[in-house]
C-alpha positions in Angstrom: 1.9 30.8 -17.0 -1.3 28.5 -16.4 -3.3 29.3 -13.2 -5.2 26.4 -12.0 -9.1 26.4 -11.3 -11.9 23.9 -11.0 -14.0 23.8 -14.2 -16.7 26.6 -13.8 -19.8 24.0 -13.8 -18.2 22.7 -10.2 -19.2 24.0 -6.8 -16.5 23.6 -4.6 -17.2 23.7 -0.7 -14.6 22.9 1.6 -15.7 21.0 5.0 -14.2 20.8 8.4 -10.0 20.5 7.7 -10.1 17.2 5.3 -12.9 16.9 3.1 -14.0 18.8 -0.3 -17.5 18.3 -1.5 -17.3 19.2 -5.4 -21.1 19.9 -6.8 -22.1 19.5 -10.4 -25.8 20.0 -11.8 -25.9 15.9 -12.1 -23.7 15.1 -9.1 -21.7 15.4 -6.1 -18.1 13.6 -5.0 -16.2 13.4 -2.1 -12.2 14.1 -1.9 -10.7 13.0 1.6 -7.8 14.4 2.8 -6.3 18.0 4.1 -4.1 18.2 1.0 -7.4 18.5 -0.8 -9.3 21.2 1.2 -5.7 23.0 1.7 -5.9 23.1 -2.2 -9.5 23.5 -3.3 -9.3 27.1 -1.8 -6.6 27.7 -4.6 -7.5 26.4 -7.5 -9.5 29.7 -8.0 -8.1 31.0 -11.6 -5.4 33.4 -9.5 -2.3 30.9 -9.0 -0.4 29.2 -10.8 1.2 25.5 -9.8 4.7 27.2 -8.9 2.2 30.3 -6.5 0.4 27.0 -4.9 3.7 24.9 -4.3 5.1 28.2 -2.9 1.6 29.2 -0.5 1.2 25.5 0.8 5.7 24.5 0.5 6.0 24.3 4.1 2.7 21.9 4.6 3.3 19.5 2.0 5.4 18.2 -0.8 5.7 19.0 -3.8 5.2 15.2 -5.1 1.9 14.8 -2.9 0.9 18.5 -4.4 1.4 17.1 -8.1 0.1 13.6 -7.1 -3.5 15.5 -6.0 -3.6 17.9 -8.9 -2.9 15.3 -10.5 -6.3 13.4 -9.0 -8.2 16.2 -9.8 -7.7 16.2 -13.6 
């Protein structure tokens, strides 16, 4: 089973309830949206896509969960 994490040269910080700053040593983005900063907190190397679908099932669906790991390739 794959568990999901941000590549280790990212620095993840999650602000307020909708925004995710990721941090690389040559720049920065910007994801909007509380599907990302309910995420970013679990893409940490512990769950897998079937834990994360389970942990965050009764907030969202599973086709907006895919379509945002999705974005985050």
């Amino acid at each position: 089973m794959t568990h999901l994490k941000f590549n280790e040269s990212i620095h993840v910080e999650v602000l307020e309830n909708n925004h995710v700053f990721l941090i690389t040593e040559n720049d920065y983005f910007l994801l909007t949206g509380k599907i990302y900063a309910q995420l970013a907190p679990l893409l940490n190397g512990q769950h897998s896509t079937g834990s994360i679908l389970h942990a965050l099932g009764d907030q969202i669906t599973q086709s907006h969960l895919f379509y945002a790991l999705r974005q985050l390739r």
